[in-house]
C-alpha positions in Angstrom: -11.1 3.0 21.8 -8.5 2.6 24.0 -9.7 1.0 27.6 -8.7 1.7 31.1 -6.6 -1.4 31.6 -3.0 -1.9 31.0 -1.8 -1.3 27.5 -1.6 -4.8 26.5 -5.1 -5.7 27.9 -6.3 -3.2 25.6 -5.8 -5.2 22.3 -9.0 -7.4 22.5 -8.7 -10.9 20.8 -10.9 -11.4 18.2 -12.3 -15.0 17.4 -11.1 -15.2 14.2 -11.8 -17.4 11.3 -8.0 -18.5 11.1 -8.1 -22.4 10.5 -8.2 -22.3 6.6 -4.3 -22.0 5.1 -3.2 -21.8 2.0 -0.7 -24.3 1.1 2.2 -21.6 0.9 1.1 -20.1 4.0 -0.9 -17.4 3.9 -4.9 -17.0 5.3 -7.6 -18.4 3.4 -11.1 -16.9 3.3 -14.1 -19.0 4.8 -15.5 -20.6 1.8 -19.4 -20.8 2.9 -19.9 -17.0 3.3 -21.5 -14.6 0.7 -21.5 -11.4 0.9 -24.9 -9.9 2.2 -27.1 -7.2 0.1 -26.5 -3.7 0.8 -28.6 -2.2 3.3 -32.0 -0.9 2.4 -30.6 3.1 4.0 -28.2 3.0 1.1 -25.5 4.7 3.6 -21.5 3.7 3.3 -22.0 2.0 -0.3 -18.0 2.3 -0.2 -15.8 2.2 3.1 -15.9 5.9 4.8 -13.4 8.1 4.7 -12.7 10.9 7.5 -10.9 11.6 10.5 -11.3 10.6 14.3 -9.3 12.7 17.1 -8.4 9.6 19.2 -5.3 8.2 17.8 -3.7 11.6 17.9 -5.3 13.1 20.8 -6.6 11.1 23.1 -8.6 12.3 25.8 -6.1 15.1 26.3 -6.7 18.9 26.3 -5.9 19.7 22.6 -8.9 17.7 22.1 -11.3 20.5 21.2 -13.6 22.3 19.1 -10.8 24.7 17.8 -9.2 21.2 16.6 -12.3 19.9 15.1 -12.7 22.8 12.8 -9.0 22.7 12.1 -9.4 19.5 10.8 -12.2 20.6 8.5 -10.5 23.5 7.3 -7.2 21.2 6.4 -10.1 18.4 4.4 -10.8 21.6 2.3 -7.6 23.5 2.1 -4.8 20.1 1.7 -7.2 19.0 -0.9 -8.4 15.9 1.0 -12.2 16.5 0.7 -11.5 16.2 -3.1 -10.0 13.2 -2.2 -13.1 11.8 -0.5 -12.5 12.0 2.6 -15.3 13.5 4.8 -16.4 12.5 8.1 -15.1 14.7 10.9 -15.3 12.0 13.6 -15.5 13.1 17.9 -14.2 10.5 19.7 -14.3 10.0 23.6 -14.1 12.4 26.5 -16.5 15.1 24.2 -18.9 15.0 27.1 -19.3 15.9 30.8 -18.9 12.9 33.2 -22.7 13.5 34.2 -25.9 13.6 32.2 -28.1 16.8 33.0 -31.2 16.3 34.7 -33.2 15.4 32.6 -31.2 12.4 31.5 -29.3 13.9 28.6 -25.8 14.4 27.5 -24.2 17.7 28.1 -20.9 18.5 25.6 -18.0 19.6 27.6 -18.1 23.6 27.8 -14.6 23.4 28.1 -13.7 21.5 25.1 -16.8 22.6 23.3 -18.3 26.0 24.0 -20.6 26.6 21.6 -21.9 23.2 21.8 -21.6 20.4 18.9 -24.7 21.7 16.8 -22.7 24.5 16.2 -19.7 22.2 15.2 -22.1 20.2 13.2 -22.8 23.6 11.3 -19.4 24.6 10.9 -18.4 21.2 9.5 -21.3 21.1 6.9 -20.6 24.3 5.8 -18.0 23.2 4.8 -19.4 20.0 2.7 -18.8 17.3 4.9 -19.7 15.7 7.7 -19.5 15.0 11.5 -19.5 11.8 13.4 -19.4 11.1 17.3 -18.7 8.5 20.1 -20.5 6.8 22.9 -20.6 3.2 24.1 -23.0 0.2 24.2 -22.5 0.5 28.0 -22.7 2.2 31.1 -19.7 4.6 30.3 -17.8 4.9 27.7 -14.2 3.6 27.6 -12.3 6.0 28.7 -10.9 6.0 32.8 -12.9 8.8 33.8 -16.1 7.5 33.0 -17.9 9.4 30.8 -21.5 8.1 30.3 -22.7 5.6 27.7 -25.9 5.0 26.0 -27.4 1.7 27.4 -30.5 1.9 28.9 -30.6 5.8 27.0 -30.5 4.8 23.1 -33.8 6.7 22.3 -33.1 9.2 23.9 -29.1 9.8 22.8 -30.0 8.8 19.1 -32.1 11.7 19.3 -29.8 14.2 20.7 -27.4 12.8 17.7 -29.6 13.2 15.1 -30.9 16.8 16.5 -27.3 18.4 16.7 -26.6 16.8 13.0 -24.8 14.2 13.9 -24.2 12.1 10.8 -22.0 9.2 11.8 -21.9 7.1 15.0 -18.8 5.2 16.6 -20.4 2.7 19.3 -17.4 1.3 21.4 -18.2 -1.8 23.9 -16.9 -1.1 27.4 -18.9 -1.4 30.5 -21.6 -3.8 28.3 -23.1 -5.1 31.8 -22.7 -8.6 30.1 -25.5 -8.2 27.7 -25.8 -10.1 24.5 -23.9 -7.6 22.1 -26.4 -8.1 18.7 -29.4 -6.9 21.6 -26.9 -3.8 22.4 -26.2 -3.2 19.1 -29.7 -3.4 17.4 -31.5 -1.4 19.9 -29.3 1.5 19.0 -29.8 0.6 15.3 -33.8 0.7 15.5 -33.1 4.1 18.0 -31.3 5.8 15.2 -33.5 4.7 12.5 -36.2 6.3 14.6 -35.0 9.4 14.5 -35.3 9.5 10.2 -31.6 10.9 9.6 -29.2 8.7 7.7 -26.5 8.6 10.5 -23.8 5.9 9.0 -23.4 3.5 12.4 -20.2 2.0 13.5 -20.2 -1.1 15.4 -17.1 -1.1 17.6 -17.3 -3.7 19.7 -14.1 -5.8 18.7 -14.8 -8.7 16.8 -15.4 -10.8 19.9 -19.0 -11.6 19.0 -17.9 -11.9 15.2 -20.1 -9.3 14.2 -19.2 -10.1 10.3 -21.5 -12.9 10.8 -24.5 -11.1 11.9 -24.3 -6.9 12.2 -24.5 -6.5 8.1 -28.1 -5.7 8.9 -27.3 -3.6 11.6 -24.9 -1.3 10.6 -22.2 0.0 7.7 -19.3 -1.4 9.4 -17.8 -3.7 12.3 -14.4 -3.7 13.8 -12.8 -6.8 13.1 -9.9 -6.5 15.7 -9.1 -4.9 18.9 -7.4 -1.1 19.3 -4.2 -0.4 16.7 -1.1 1.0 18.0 1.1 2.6 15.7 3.5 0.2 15.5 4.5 -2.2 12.9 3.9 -5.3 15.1 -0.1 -3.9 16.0 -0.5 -3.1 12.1 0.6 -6.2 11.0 -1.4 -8.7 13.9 -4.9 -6.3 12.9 -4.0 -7.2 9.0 -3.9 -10.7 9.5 -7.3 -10.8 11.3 -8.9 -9.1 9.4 -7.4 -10.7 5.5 -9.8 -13.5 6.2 -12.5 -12.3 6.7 -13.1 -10.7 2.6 -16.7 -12.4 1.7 -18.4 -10.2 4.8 -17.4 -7.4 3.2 -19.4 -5.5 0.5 -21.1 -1.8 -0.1 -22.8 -0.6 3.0 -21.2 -2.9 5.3 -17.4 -3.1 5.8 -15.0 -4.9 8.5 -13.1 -2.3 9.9 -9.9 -3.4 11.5 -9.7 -0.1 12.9 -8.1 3.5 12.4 -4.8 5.0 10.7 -1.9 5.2 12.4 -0.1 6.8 9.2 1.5 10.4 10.5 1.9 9.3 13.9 5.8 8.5 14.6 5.5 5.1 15.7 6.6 3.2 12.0 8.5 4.5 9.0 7.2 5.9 5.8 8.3 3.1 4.4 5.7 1.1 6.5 3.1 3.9 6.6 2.7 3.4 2.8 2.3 -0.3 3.8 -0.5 0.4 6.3 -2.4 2.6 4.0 -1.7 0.1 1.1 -3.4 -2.9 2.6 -6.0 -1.0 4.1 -7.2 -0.1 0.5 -7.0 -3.2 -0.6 -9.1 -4.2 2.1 -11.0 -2.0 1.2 -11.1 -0.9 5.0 -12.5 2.4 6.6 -9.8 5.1 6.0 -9.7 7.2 9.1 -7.4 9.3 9.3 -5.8 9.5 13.0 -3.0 12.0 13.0 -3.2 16.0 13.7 -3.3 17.1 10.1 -2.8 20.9 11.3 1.0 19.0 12.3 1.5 16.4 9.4 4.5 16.5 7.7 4.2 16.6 3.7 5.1 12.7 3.8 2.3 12.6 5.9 -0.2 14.1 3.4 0.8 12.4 0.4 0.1 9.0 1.9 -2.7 10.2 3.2 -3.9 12.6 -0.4 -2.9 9.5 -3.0 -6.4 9.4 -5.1 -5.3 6.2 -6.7 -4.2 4.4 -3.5 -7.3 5.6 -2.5 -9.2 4.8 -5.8 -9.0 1.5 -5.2 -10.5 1.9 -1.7 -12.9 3.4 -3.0 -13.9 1.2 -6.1 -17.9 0.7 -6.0 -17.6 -2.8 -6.7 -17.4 -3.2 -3.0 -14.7 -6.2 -3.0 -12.4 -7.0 -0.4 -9.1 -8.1 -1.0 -8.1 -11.6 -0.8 -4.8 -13.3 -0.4 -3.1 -15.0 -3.3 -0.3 -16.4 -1.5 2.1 -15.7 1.6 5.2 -17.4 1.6 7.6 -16.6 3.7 6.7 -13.5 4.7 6.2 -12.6 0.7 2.6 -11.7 0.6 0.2 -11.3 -2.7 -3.4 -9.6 -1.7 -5.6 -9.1 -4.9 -8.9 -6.9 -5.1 -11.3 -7.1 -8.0 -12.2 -3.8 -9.0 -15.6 -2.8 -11.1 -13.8 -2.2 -14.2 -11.9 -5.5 -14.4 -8.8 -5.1 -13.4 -7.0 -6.1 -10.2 -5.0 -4.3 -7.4 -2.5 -6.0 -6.3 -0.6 -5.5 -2.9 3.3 -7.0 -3.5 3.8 -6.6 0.6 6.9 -7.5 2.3 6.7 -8.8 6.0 9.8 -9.6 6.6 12.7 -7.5 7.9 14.9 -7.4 5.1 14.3 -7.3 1.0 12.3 -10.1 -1.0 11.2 -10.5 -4.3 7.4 -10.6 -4.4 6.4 -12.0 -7.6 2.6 -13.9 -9.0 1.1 -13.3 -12.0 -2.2 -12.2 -14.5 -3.4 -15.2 -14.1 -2.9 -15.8 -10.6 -4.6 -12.7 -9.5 -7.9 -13.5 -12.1 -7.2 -11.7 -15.2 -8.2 -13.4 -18.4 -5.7 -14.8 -20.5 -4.2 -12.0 -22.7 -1.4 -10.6 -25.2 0.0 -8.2 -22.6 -1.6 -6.6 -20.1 -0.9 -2.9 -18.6 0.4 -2.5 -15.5 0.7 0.9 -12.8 2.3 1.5 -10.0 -0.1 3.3 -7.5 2.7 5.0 -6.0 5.3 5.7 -8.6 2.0 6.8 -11.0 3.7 5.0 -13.8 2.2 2.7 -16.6 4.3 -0.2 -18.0 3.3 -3.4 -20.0 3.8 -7.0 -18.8 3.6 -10.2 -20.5 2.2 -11.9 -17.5 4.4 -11.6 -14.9 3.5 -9.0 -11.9 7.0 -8.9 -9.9 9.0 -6.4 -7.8 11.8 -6.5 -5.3 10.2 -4.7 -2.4 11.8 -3.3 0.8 11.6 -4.6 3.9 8.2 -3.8 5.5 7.4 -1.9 2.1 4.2 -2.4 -0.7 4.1 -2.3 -3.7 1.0 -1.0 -4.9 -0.1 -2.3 -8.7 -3.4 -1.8 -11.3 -3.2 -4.6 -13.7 -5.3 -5.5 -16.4 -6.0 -6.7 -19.8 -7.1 -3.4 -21.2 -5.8 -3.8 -24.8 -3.8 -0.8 -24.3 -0.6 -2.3 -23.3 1.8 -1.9 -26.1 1.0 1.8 -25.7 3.2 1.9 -22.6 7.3 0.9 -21.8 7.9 -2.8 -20.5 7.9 -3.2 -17.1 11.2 -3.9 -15.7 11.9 -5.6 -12.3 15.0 -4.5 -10.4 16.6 -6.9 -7.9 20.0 -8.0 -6.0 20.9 -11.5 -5.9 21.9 -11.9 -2.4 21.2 -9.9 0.3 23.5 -6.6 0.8 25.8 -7.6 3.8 29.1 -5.8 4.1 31.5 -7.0 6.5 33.3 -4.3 8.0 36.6 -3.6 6.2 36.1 -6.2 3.7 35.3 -5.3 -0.2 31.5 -7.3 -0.8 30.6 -8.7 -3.9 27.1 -8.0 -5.1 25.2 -9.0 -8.3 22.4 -6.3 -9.4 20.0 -7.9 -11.9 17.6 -6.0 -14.8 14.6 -8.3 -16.3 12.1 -7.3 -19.0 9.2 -8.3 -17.5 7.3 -6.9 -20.8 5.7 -8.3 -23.9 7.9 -5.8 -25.6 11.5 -5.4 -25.3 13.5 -2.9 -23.0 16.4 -1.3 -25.3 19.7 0.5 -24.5 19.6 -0.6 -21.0 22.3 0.6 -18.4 22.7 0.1 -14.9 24.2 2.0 -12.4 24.8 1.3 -8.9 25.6 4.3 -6.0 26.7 4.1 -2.3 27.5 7.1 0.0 29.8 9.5 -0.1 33.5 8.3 0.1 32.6 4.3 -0.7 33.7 2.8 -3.9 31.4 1.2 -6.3 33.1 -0.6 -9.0 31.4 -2.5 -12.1 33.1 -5.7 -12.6 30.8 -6.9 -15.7 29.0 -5.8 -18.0 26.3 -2.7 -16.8 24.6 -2.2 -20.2 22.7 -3.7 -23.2 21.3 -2.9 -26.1 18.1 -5.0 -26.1 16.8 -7.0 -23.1 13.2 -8.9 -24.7 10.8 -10.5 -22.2 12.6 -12.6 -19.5 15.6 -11.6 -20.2 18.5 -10.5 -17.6 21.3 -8.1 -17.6 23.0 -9.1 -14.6 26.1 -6.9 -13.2 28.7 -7.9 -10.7 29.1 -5.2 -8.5 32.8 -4.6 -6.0 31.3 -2.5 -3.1 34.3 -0.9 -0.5 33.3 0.7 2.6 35.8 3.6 4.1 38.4 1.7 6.7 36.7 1.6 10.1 32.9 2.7 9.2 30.9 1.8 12.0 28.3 -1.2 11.4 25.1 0.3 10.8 22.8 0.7 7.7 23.5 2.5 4.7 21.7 3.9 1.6 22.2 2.9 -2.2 20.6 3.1 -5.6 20.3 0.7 -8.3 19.4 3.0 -11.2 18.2 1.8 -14.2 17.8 3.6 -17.7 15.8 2.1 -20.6 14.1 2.7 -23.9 10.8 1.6 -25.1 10.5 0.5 -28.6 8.7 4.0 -29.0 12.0 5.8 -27.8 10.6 6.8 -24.8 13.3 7.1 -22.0 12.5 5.3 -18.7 14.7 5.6 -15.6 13.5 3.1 -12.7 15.0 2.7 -9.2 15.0 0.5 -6.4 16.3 2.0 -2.9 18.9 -0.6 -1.4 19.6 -1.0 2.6 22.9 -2.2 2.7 24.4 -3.2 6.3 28.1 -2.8 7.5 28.2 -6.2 9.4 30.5 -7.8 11.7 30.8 -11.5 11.3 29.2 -13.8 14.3 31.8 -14.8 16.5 33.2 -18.7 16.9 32.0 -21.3 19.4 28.4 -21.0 20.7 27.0 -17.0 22.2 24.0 -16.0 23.6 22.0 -14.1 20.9 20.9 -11.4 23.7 24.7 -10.7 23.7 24.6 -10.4 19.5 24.1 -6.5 17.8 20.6 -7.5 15.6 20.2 -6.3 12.4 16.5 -5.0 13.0 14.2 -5.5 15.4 10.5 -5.3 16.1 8.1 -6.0 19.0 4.5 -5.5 19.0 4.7 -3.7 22.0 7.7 -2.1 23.6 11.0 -2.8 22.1 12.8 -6.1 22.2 14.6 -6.2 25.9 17.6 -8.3 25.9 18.1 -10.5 29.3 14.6 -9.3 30.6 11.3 -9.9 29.6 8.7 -7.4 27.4 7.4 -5.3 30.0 4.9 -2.3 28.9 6.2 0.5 26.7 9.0 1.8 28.3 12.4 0.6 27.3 14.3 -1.2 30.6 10.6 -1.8 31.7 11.0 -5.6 32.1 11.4 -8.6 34.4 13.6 -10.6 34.6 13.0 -13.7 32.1 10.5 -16.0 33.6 8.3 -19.5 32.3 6.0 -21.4 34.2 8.1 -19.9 37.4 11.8 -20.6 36.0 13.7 -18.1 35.9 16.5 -17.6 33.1 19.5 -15.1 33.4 20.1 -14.7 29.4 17.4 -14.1 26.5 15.2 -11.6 24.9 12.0 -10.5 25.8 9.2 -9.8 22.9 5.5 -8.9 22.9 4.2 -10.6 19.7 4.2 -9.9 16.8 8.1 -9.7 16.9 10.8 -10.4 14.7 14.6 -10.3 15.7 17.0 -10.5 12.8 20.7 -11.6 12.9 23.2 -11.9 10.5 25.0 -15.4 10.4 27.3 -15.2 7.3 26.7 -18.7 6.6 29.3 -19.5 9.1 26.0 -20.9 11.9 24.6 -24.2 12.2 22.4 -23.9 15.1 20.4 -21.8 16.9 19.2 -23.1 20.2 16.4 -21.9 22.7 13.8 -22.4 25.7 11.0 -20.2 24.8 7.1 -19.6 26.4 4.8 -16.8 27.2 6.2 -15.3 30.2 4.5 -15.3 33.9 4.5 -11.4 34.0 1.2 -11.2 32.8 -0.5 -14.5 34.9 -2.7 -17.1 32.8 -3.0 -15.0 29.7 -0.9 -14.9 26.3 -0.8 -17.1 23.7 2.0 -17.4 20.9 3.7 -19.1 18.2 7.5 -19.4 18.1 9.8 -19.7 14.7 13.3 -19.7 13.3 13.7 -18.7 9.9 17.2 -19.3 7.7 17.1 -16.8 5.1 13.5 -17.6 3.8 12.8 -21.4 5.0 11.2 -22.2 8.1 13.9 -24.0 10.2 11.4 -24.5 13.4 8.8 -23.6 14.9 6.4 -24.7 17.9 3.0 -24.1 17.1 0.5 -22.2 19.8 1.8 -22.0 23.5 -0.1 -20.7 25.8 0.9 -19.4 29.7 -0.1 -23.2 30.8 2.6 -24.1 28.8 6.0 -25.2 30.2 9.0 -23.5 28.2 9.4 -25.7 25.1 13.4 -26.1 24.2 13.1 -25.3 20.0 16.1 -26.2 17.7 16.6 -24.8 14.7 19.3 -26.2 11.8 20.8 -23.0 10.0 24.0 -24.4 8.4 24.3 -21.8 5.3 22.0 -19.6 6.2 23.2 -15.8 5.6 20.3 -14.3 8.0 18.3 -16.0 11.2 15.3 -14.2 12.3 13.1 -14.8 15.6 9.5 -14.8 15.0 6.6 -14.6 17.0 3.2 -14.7 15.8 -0.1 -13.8 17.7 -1.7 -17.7 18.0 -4.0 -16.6 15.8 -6.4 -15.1 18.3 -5.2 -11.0 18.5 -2.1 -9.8 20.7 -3.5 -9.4 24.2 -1.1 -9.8 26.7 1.1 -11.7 24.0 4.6 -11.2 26.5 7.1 -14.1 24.9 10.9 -15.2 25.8 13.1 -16.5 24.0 15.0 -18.0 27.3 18.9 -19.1 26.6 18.8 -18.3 22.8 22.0 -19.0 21.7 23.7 -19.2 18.5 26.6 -21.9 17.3 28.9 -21.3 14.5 
């Protein structure tokens, strides 16, 4: 639920089992934890799968029952109840802001006419299911106040179950201060009284780490505070909820909340990515876009069964994190037939090659092993080697195992560029496309071609083809790359195309999508990096402000740059997580800066500051917090071709996260 508070209060911060690293990085699981038995009601036994209004709708007008039974209709007609998906989730604002007299709720007669039984009864008709919201509070948690259920469990848990209610969101505002597992279990023995299976959701934030205690209490427990759909919310809710993997299990999941996918705020690109991990987390899949608006992207994200397989898989595991270095992140689920999924995910803001292997993940030690791409819905064998050259903010979705099948299927073969496509404006680039045989069998009659947009020129300048490539071996083809005189910096769209031939003859053609940027080069002497064109950049909340801090939403919305009452003329202004990326040509040696949470939002806020050059962290400062004074942070980029600006969350969630990177300036 979103609550009545400004935006950034809304993001609650979890206490979070974050101490643990792995040594390249990335978030270890607590080691002590096991994963409870299933409850004895036998509900959830893998992560629901449904829709809830809010994301889309909030508590606006279109909010309805005409949009409730749209939904259902679309589960049936876009093929998403064959899918699995099938809750039909209310969220807040369905009810009048006063109980009747007699102490009940009374559904909105102008949102809901004919009442929610007769909802209920559409939405089974239909074969699936309907859910609803109320809090463990006074009121709910939207601003006008809507009543919750403490002191009235019996009594609501009964109206629930009555209208045929068969799922129950149960947010946490206006809790009076009382102990959350007493909240939360009196609701629990309330709807077990009533003798319906209602599946319960226990939505109050991870504050009271309910992973630790609710897998008695309910199917599932939100790990994290509210998503936003934007990449920086995505990515914080991912990283708090990646730990926690041994609370998970059939019949009670973490839920680090809802989809955003379908909603405008990220990419396709990064969509995919949200609905990747999420699987992999094997996290609630809510759907939280208007499906009577989605656009087919949309619904294929949303209506892939094998994304969603793996979900689904009723071995129950949650994904766990193989390594993370530098922004290069390996998540790998055990599924109930022995193989692995494995998430190759890309954090960072430009293209990395994302490799681990069989091994690595848990398979056994095999011949070959066959390997498929969840979204491509191709099969290819691997010696060992599980590898890909992924997009910035993208996934790569992979199957793997040792199925004895293998040599039934192509070799895999991994795509890549050797350095990172940066064209300086009116100046032929050099690039080097590479072609590996990942496979135990060899990739034959290989050729490689290379396209750009209309009107540049793409010349080979070695060799593009090769008769037999066997495993771990490179065709590697130097590529001249001229943009038209004067195109305007900006990114731009190429191909690498591959062909290839099995040693069955079968004819393979793989691509990988290239973002190539028209650059200018950084100028001489030392600039303020607020002054600099970026070459992406994302905030958590907001968009980066340059010379101002984060504000809210709005663009221009900021102060002007302020830490521990200092107040700086130059910088940029971020809400965590955030990541500002700069090209530096290798021509930089230093990037300088005074950075801190900024005053705007009082004593709250707590982040981590880092320079990156290319992929190695060049500095960082650990947590700072609003009783911090700004920290001055040097980084050393001699020879770096990009610098990125990161901020991270502090490990505790993104509430009121508003960072500056005061006087950032960069010398070359």
């Amino acid at each position: 639920m979103r609550h009545p508070r400004p935006r950034t209060h809304r993001i609650r911060a979890a206490a979070l089992l974050l101490t643990a690293l792995l040594s390249a990085g990335g978030l270890a699981a607590p080691a002590t934890a096991a994963p409870p038995a299933a409850p004895a009601e036998g509900l959830a036994l893998t992560p629901p799968m449904g829709f809830n209004n809010w994301n889309s709708t909030h508590c606006r007008a279109e909010f309805n029952e005409d949009m409730v039974k749209g939904i259902a209709d679309l589960f049936v007609t876009e093929g998403l109840k064959d899918a699995g998906y099938q809750y039909v989730n209310l969220d807040d604002c369905w009810a009048l802001p006063q109980r009747n007299a007699d102490g009940q709720l009374v559904p909105d007669p102008a949102r809901f006419p004919h009442g929610i039984s007769a909802v209920a009864d559409y939405v089974h008709a239909k074969g699936l299911k309907l859910g609803i919201y109320t809090s463990a509070g006074t009121k709910t948690c939207d601003g006008a106040g809507f009543p919750g259920a403490l002191g009235h469990e019996e009594s609501d848990a009964r109206q629930f179950a009555d209208w045929g209610v068969d799922y129950l969101k149960y947010d946490n505002c206006n809790n009076q201060g009382v102990d959350a597992r007493q909240r939360y279990r009196t609701m629990r023995d309330a709807l077990r009284a009533t003798g319906r299976p209602i599946v319960y959701s226990i939505c109050e934030w991870g504050e009271n780490k309910p992973w630790e205690w609710a897998s008695d209490v309910g199917q599932l427990w939100r790990t994290t505070g509210d998503i936003s759909d934007n990449w920086g919310s995505m990515l914080s809710l991912l990283k708090q909820n990646l730990p926690l993997a041994p609370y998970a299990g059939p019949g009670h999941w973490n839920d680090p909340d809802m989809l955003e996918v379908g909603n405008g705020g990220m990419t396709d690109t990064e969509y995919r990515s949200h609905f990747s991990l999420w699987a992999v987390m094997a996290a609630p899949l809510l759907i939280g876009t208007d499906l009577r608006t989605a656009s087919p992207a949309t619904l294929d994200i949303l209506g892939n069964k094998e994304v969603i397989a793996v979900d689904q898989d009723p071995l129950g595991r949650q994904g766990t994190v193989v390594s993370s270095a530098g922004g290069r992140w390996v998540v790998a689920k055990e599924m109930a037939d022995g193989s692995r999924a494995v998430a190759l995910f890309n954090e960072s803001g430009t293209a990395q090659r994302v490799a681990t292997s069989a091994a690595a993940v848990g398979l056994p030690r095999a011949p070959g092993y066959t390997q498929r791409d969840l979204w491509q819905h191709r099969d290819a064998n691997t010696a060992g080697t599980i590898a890909a050259t992924v997009p910035a903010h993208g996934t790569v979705l992979l199957r793997v195992s040792a199925d004895g099948h293998w040599a039934e299927h192509p070799p895999a073969v991994e795509l890549g560029l050797d350095e990172a496509p940066f064209i300086e404006r009116d100046t032929p680039a050099m690039l080097t496309g590479t072609v590996t045989d990942l496979g135990r069998t060899p990739a034959r009659e290989v050729s490689a071609a290379l396209t750009g947009p209309d009107g540049w020129t793409v010349r080979a300048l070695s060799p593009a083809t090769a008769a037999n490539l066997p495993n771990g071996a490179s065709l590697r083809t130097r590529w001249r790359v001229t943009a038209p005189p004067g195109t305007p910096v900006g990114s731009y769209a190429f191909s690498l195309r591959v062909r290839h031939r099995s040693p069955a003859g079968e004819r393979v053609t793989s691509e990988l999508p290239v973002t190539a940027s028209v650059v200018v080069p950084p100028p001489s002497g030392t600039s303020y990096l607020s002054d600099a064109p970026w070459l992406s950049a994302v905030s958590g909340w907001g968009p980066v402000e340059r010379d101002t801090s984060n504000g809210e939403e709005a663009a221009g919305d900021g102060s002007p740059l302020t830490i521990g009452s200092t107040v700086y003329a130059k910088g940029l202004g971020v809400h965590a997580a955030s990541e500002v990326v700069y090209y530096a040509g290798r021509r930089c040696a230093k990037v300088t800066a005074e950075v801190g949470v900024d005053d705007e939002k009082g004593a709250k806020g707590s982040v981590a500051f880092e320079i990156w050059a290319d992929g190695v962290k060049a500095a960082s400062t650990g947590v700072l917090t609003n009783a911090d004074p700004a920290r001055p942070l040097t980084a050393e980029v001699t020879g770096a071709q990009v610098v990125r600006l990161v901020v991270t969350d502090g490990g505790d969630g993104i509430d009121s996260d508003h960072a500056d990177w005061a006087d950032a300036r960069l010398s070359c």
